[in-house]
Structures are given as C-alpha cells and as structure tokens.
PABA-319855 format. One line per 3 residues: number of its first residue (from 1); their letters; for each residue x, y, z of N, C-alpha, C, O. Coordinates in steps of 0.1 Angstrom, whole numbers, plus 5000, padded with zeros to 4 digits. Atoms other than C-alpha are relative to their C-alpha. Layout:
N
NUM> a> X:Y:Z:X:Y:Z:X:Y:Z:X:Y:Z; ...
# end
This chain:
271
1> xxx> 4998:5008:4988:8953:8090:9411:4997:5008:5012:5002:5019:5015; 5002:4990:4983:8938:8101:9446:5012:5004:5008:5021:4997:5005; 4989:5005:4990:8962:8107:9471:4996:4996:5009:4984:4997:5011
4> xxx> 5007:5008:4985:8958:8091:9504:4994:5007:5006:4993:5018:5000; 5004:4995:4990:8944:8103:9531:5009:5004:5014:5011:5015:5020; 4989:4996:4991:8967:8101:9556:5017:4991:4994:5017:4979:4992
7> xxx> 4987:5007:5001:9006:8091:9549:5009:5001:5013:5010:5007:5024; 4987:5003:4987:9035:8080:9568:5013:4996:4995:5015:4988:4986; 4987:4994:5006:9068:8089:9563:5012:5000:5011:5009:5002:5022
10> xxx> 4994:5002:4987:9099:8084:9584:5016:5014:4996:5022:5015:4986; 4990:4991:5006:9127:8115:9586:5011:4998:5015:5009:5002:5026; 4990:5004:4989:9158:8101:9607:4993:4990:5006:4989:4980:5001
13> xxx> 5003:5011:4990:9146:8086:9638:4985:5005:5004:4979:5000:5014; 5010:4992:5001:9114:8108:9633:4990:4993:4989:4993:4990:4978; 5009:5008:5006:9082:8090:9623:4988:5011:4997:4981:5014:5006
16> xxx> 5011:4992:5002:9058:8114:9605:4985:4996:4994:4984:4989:4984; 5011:4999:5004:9023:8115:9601:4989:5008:5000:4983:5013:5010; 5005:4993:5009:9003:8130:9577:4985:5002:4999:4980:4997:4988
19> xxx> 5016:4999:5010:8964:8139:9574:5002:5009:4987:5009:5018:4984; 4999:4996:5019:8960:8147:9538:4985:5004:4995:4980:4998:4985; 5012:5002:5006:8928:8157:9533:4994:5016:5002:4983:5018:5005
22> xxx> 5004:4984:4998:8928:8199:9534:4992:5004:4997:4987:5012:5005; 5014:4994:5005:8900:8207:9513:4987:4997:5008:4976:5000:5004; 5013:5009:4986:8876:8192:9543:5008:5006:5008:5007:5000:5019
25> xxx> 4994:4999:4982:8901:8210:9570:5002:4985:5003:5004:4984:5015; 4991:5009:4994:8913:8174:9573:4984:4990:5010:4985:4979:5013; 5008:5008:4993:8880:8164:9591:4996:4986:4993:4995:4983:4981
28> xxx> 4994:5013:5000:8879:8129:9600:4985:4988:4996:4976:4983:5004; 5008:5013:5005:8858:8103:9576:5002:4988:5005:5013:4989:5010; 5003:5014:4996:8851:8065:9587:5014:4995:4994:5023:4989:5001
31> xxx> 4989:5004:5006:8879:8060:9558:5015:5008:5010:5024:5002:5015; 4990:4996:4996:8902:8084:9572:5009:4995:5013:5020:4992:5018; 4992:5012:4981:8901:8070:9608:5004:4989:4998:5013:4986:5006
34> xxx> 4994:5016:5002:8906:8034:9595:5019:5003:4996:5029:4996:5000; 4985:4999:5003:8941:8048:9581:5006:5008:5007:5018:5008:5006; 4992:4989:4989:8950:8073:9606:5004:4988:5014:5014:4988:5021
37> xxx> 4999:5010:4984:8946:8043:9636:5011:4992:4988:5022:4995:4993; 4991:5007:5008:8969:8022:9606:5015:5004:4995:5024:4997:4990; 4986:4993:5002:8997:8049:9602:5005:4998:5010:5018:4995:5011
40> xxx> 4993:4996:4982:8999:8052:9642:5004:4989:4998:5016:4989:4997; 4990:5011:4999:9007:8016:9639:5011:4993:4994:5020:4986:4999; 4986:5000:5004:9029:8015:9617:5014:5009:5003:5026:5006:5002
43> xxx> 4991:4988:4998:9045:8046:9626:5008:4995:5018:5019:4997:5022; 4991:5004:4990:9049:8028:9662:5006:4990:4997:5014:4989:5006; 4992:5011:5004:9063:7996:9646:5013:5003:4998:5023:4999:5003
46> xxx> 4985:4997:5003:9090:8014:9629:5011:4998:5004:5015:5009:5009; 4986:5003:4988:9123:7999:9645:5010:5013:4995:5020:5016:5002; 4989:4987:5005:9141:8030:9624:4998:5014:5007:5005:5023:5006
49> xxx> 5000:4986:4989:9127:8056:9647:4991:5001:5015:4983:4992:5016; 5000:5001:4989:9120:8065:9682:4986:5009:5003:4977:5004:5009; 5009:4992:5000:9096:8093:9681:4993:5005:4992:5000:5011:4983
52> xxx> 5008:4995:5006:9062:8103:9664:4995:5018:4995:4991:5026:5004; 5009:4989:4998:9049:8135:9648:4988:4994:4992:4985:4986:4984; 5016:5000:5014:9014:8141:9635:4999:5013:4999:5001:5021:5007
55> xxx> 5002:4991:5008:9007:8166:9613:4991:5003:4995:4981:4995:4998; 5012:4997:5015:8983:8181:9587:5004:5010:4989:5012:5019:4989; 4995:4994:5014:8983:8192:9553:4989:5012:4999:4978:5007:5001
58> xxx> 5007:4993:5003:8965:8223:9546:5003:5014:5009:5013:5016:5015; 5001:4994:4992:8954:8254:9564:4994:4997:5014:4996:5007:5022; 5003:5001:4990:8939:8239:9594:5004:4983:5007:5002:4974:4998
61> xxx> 4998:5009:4995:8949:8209:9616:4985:4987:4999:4985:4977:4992; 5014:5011:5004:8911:8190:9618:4992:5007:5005:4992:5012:5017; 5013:4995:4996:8883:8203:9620:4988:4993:5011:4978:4998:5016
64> xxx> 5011:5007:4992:8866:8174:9640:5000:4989:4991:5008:4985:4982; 5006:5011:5013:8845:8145:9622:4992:5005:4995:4984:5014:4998; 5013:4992:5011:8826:8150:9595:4987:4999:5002:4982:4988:5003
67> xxx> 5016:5003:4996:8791:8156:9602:4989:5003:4997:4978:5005:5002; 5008:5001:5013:8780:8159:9568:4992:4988:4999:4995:4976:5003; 5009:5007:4997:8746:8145:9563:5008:4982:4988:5014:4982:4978
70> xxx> 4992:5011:5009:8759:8106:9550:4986:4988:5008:4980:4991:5018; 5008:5012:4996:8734:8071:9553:5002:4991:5013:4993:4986:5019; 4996:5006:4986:8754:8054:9583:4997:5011:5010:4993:5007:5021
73> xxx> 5005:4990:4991:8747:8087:9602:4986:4999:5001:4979:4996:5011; 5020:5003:5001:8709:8085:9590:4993:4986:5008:4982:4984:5013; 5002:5017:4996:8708:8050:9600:4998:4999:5017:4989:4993:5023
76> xxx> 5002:5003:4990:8716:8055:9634:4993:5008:5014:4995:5008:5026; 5009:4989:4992:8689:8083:9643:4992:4988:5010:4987:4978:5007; 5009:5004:4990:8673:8073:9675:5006:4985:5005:5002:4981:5016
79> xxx> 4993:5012:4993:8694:8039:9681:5012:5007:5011:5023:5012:5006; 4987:4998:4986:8716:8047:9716:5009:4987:4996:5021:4990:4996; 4990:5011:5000:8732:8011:9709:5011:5001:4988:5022:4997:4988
82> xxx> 4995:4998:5014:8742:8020:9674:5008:5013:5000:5017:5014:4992; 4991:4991:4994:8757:8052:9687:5010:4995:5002:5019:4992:4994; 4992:5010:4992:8773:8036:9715:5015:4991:4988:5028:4992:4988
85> xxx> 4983:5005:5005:8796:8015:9689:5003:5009:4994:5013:5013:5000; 4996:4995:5010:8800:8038:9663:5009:5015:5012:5018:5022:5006; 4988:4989:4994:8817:8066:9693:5008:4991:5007:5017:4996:5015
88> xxx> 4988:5007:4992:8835:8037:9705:5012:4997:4991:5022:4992:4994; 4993:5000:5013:8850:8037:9672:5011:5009:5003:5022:5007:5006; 4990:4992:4997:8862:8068:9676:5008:5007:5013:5014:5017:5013
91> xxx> 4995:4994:4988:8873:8073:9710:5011:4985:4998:5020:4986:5006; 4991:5008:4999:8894:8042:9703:5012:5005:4989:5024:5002:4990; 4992:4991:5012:8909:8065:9671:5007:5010:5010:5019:5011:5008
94> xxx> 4997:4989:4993:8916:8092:9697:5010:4993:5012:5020:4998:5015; 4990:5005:4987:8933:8070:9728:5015:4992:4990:5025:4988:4996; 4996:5004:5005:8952:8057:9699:5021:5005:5001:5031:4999:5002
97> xxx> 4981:4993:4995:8988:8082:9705:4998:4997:5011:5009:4993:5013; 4998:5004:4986:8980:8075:9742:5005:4987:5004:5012:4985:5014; 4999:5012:5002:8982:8039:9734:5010:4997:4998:5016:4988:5004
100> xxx> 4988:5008:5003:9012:8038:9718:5012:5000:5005:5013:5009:5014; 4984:5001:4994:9049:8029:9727:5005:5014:5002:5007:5020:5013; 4990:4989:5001:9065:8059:9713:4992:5011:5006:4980:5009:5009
103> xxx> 5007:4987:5000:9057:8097:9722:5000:5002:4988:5007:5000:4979; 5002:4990:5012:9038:8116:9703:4995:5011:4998:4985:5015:5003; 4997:4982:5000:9046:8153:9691:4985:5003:4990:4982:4996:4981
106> xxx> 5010:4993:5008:9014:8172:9676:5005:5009:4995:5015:5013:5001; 4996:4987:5006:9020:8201:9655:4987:5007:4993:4981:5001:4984; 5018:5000:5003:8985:8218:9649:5002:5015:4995:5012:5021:5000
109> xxx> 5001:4991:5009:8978:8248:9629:4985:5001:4998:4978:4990:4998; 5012:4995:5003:8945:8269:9624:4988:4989:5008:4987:4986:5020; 5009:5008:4987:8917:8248:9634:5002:4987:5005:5005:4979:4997
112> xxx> 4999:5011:4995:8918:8220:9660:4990:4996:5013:4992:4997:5025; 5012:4997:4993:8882:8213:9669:4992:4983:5003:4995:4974:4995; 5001:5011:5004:8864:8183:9678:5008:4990:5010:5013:4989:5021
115> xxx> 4992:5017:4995:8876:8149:9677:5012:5003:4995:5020:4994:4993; 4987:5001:5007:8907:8164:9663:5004:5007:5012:5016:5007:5013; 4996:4990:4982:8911:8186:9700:5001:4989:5005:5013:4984:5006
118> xxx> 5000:5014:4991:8904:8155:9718:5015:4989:4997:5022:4983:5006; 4993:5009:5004:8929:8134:9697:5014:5009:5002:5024:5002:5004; 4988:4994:4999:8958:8163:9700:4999:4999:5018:5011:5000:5021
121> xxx> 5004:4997:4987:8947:8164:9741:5006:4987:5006:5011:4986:5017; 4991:5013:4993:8960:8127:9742:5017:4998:4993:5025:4990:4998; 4990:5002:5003:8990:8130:9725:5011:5006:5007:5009:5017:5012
124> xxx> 4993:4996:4992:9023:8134:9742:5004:5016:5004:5004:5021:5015; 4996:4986:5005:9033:8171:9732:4991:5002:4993:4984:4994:4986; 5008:4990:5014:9014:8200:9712:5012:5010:5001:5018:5015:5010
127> xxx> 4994:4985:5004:9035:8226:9694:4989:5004:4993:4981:4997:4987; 5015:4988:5005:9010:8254:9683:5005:5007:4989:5017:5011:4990; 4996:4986:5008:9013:8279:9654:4990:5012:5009:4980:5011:5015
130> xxx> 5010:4990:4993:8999:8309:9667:4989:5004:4993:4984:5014:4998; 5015:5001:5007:8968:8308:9644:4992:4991:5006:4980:4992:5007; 5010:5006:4995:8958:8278:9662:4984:5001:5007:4984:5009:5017
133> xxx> 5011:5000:4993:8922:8274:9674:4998:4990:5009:5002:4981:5001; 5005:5006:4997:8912:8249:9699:4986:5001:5004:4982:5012:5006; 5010:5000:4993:8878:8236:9713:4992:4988:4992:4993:4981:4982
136> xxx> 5013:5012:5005:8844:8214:9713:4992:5005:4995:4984:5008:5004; 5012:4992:5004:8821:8230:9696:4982:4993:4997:4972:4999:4993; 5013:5003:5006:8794:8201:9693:4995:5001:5010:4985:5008:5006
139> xxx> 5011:4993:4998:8775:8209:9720:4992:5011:5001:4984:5013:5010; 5009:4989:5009:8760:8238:9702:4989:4993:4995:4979:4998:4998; 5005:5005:5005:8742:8210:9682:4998:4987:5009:4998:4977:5002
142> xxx> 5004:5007:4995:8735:8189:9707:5008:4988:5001:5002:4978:5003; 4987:5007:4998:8767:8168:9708:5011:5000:5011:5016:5010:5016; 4986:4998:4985:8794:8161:9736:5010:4990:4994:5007:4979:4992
145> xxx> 4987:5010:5008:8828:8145:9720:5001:4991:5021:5002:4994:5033; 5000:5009:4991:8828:8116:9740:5012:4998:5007:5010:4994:5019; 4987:5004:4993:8863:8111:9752:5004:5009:5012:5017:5010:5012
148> xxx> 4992:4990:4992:8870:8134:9780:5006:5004:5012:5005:5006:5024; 4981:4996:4994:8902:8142:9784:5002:5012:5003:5013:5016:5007; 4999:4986:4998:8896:8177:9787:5000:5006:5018:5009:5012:5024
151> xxx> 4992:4998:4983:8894:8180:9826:5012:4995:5008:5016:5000:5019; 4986:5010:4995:8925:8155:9831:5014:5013:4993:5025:5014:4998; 4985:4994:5003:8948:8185:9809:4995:5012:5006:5003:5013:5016
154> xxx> 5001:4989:4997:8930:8220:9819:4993:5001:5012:4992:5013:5015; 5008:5005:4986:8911:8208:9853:4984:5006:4997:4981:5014:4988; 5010:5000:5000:8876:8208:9858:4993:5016:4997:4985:5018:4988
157> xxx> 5005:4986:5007:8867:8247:9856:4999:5001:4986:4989:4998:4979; 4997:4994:5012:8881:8258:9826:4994:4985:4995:4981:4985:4996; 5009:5013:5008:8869:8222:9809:4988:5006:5000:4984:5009:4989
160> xxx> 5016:5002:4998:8831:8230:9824:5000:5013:4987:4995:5012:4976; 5001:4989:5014:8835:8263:9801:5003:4996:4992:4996:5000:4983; 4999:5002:5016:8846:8252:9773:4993:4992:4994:4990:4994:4983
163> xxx> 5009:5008:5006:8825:8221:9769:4980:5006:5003:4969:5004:4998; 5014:4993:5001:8795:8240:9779:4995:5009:4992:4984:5009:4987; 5004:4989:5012:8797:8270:9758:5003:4991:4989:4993:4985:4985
166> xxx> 4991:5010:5015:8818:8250:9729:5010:5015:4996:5017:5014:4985; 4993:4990:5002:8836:8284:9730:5016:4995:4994:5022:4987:5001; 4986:5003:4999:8872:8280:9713:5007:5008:5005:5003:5019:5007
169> xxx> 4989:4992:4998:8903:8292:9725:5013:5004:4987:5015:5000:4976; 4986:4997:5011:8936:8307:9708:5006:4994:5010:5003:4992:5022; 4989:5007:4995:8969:8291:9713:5007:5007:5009:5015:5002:5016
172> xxx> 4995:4998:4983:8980:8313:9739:4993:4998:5011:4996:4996:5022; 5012:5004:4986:8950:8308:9760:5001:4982:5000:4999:4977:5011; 4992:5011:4998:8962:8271:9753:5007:4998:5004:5006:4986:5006
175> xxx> 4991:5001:4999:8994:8272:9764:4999:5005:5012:5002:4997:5021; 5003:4998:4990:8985:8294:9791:4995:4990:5010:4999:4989:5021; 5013:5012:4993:8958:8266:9804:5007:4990:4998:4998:4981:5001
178> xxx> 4999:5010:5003:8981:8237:9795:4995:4987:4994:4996:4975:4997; 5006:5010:5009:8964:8221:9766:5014:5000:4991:5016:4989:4986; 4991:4999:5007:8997:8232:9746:5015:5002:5009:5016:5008:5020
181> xxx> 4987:4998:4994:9036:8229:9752:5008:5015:4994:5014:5023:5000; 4992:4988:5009:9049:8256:9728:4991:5008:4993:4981:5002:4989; 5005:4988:5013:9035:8285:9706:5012:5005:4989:5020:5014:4992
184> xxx> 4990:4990:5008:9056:8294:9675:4990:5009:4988:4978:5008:4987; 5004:4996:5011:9049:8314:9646:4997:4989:4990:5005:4979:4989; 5009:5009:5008:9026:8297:9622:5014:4994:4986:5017:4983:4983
187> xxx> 4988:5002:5010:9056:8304:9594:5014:4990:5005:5023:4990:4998; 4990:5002:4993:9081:8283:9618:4991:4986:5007:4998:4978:5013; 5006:5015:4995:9058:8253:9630:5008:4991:4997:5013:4985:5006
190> xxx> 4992:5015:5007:9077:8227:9604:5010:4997:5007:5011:4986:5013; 4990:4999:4995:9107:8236:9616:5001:4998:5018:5008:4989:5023; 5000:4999:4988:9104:8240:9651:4991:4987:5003:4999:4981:5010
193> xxx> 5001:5013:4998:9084:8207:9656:5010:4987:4996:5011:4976:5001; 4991:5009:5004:9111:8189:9637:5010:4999:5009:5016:4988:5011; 4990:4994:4991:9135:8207:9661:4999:4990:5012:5007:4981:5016
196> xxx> 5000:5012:4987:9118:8190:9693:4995:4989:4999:4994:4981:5008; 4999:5017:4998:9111:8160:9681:5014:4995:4997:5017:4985:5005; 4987:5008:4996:9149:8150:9672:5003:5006:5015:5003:4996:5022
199> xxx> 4998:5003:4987:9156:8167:9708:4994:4987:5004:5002:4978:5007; 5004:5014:4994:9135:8136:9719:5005:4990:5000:5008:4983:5009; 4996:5010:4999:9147:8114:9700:5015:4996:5001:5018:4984:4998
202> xxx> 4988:4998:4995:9183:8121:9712:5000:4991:5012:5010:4985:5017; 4998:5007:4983:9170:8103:9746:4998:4987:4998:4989:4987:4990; 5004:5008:4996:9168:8069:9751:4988:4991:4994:4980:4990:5003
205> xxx> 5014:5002:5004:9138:8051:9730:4995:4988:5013:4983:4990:5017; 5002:5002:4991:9137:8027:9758:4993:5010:5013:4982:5009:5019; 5004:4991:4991:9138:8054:9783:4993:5007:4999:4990:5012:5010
208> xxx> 5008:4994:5001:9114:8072:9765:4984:4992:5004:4974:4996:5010; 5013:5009:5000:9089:8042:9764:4995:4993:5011:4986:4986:5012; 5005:5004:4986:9090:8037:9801:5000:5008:5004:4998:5004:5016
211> xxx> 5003:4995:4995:9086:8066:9812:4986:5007:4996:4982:5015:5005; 5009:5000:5011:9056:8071:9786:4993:4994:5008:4986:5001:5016; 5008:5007:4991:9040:8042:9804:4998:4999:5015:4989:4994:5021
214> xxx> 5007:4998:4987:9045:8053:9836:4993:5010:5003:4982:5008:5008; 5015:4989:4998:9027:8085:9838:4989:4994:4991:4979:5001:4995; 5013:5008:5002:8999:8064:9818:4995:4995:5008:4983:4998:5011
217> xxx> 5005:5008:4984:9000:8041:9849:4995:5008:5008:4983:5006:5012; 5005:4990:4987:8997:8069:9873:4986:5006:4995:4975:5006:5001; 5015:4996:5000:8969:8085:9853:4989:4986:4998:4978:4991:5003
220> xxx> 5002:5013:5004:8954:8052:9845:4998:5000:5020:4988:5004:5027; 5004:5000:4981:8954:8049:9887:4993:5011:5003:4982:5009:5007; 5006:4990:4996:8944:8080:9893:4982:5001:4994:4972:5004:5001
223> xxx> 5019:5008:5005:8907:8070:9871:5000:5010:4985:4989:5015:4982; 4995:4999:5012:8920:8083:9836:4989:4995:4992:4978:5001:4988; 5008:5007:5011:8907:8057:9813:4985:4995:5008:4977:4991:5000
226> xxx> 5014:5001:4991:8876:8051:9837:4989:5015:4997:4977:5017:4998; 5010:4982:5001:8864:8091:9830:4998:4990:4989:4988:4983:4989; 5001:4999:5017:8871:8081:9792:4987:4991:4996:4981:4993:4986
229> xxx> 5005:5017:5003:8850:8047:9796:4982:5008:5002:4972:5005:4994; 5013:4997:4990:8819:8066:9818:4997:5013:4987:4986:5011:4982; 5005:4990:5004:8819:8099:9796:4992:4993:4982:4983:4998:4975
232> xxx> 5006:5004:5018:8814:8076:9758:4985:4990:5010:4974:4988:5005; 5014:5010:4992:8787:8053:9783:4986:5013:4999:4975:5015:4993; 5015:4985:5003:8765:8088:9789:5002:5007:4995:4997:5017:5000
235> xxx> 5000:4991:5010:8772:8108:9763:4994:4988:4987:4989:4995:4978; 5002:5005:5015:8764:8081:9732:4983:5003:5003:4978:5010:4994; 5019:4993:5003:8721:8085:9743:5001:5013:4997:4992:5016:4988
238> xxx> 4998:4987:5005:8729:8119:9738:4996:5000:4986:4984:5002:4983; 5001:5003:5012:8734:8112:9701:4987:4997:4994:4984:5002:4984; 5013:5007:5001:8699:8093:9701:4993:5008:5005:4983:5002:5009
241> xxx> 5014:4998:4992:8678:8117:9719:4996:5012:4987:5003:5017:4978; 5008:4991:5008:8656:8140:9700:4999:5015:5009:4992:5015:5019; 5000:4990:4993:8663:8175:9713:4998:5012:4990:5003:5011:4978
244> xxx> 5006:4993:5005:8649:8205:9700:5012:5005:4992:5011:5005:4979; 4996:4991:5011:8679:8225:9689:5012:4987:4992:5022:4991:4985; 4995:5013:5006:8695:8190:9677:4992:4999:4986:4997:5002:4975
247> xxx> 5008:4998:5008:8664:8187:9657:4997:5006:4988:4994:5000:4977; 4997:4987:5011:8666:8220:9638:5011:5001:4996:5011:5006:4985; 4985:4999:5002:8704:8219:9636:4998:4986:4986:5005:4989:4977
250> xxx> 5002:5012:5008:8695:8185:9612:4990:5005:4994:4996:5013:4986; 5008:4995:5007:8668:8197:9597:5005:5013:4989:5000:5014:4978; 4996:4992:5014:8687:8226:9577:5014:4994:5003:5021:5002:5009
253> xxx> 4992:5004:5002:8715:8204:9575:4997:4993:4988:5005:4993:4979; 5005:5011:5008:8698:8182:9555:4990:5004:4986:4989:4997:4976; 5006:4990:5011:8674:8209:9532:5010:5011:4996:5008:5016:4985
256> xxx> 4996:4988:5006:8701:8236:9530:5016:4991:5000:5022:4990:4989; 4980:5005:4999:8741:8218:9540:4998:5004:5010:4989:5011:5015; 4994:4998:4987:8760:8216:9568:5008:5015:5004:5009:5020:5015
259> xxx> 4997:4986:4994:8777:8250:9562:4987:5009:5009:4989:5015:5020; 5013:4994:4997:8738:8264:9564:4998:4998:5017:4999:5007:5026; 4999:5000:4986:8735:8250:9595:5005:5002:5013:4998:5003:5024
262> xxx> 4990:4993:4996:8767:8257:9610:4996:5016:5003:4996:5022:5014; 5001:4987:4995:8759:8293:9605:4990:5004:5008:4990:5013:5016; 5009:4997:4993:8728:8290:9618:5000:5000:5015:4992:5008:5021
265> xxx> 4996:4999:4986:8739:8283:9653:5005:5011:5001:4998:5021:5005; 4992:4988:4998:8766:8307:9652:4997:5011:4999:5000:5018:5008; 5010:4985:4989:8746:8338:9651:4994:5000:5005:4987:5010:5004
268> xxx> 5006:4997:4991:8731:8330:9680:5010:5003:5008:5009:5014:5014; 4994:4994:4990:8759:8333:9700:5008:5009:4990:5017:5001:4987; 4992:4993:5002:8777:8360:9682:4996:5015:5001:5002:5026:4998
271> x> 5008:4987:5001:8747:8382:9695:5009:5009:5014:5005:5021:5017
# end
C-alpha cells in the first residue's frame, strides 16, 4: 500500500500536517498539491483544534515543484494562457495558510526552495532547524515563482538579490532578514515547534482568528494580494518564452535528467 502523500493528524488542540513524500525532498506534484490545499482544509475545519503546523517528512522541507520532464509540462511549451492557469494553480496552493482561519506554524528543515519558500513565506510562523536552506532558485533556468511575497517579508533589497541571483540563504541569514521566527537545533525542531504551537493555542481561537484577519486586512490595504495578482500576470509569459539559457536548461533535462541539468547551471555560478 502507498502511503499518502500528505497526512493530517490532530495532537490536542494542534492540527498537523504532513508532506510525506522524502524521497523527492517532498517536492510538490499536481497530486501532492491537490491534497496539500485538502489537508489545509480540513486541518482548518477541525473544531478540535485551534492552531496549524506544517511539516515534512524526510531530510528536507520541499524542494519546490517538480520540474521533472512530465507531458502536461510538455504540453504547455510556448502557450502563455496555459501557463497562466496552471501558476494560478499554484499560487492558489501557496496563499492557501494565508487564507486560512487558523495560524499557521511552519517547521522547515534542510531544504526550503521554490514554491515550498514561497508557501512557508505565507504562513503565520517559521521555526527553522539550523540546517535550513531558503531561496528561489528558478531564475537560474529561466523561471520566477510567481507569488511574490518575498519583498512584503524581507523588503525590496534583499528580495532584488535573492530573486535575481536565486542565491539561497541559511536560517540565520533568515531569521536575521525576517523570513524566520526562531532557529533551533535541527535535533530539537519536533519539539520545539510543538512547544510554540500549544503556546498559541493557549490564546483565544477566536482571538487568534481576528487578529489573523486583521493584519491580512492591513496588508491586503496596503497592495498585498495586488503584488501577488500583478507578479503571476507577468511572470506566467516568462514560462512561454523561448530564452536561450531556458532552452539549454530543457534540452539536457530531457536527453540526460533533471539532476544533469541542475548541475549544469550550478557550475556556472560556483565559478
């Protein structure tokens, strides 16, 4: 029997959830998102608890989406409209802890790149292990993760570098920059996210869920979900244009694997 992909699990008043998919770093399939946006809702339905974690099983938190050569990817070479839905897909996977009633605690470990950065960047809280990685790394490959929330947590500098290079950071240079609340020891994550999430849920679930929605509102006024709306609008032709090192980056993706061409980037900047 498979196991799932993602589970959902409730401990007290503590609603966990689970990516389950470590042998991939957890990175995020069509299936996986269908049940990850399906846990969060159930996990916010739960009348038996007050506050969310998300988790991952393995050595790294998410690697991103998969961007292993697959026929719906092939399909939508050179269509912008077909883009267009398919990142609206996932920026709706990602506003999804932002969305919801409850807070929700991240707990991230080793890598957290991607759509899986983006999606811990909306969530209420991050606790870090100190192995953490963050960052974007697709525009290397001619990619920009469409959602971004990255100048709303670390301000416009520091964003312009990191989505320009795709450089990662470590979890003190997160914590430092305010992409993270906490740093523990990697051996002490479990524990210590379990720790501040019953603190949470000690307060109020009402009180938590209005005050949740009011800093939403304020950023929401301030032009919040308007960046988010404008950045998946000009970034999805991105996806669709034919650019040289896009080009090549697919091309030994597709005769050698995605590791192959992974590396292939990465010794250019490791000159």
């Amino acid at each position: 029997m498979t196991a799932p992909l993602v589970t959902y699990a409730a401990d007290g008043r503590i609603g966990v959830v689970s990516l389950n998919r470590p042998d991939k770093l957890n990175a995020i399939t069509p299936e996986l998102k269908r049940l990850l946006v399906e846990r969060f809702q159930e996990a916010d339905r739960d009348p038996a608890t007050s506050v969310v974690v998300l988790r991952a099983e393995g050595r790294s938190f998410c690697a991103g989406y998969d961007i292993g050569p697959n026929p719906a990817r092939a399909a939508r070479r050179g269509n912008a409209l077909a883009w267009h839905e398919s990142l609206t897909d996932d920026v709706a996977l990602e506003l999804t802890p932002w969305d919801m009633k409850k807070p929700v605690v991240a707990s991230v470990q080793g890598h957290c790149l991607g759509g899986g950065c983006e999606m811990v960047m909306m969530c209420d809280l991050t606790i870090a292990a100190d192995d953490a990685l963050f960052g974007e790394p697709e525009i290397r490959f001619s990619n920009v993760g469409p959602a971004l929330v990255m100048p709303f947590v670390v301000g416009l500098k520091r964003a312009r570098e990191l989505l320009y290079l795709g450089d990662p950071i470590d979890a003190r240079t997160a914590l430092a920059w305010g992409m993270v609340n906490r740093v523990v020891p990697r051996a002490e994550l479990a524990s210590a996210t379990l720790k501040l999430a019953r603190r949470l849920a000690l307060i109020s679930p009402e009180a938590l869920a209005a005050t949740k929605l009011a800093i939403n509102r304020g950023a929401d006024a301030a032009g919040f979900r308007n960046a988010i709306r404008a950045g998946l609008d000009v970034l999805a032709p991105l996806y669709a244009a034919r650019t040289e090192v896009g080009m090549k980056f697919d091309e030994i993706r597709e005769k050698e694997g995605l590791g192959a061409a992974l590396r292939w980037r990465a010794a250019q900047f490791a000159e």
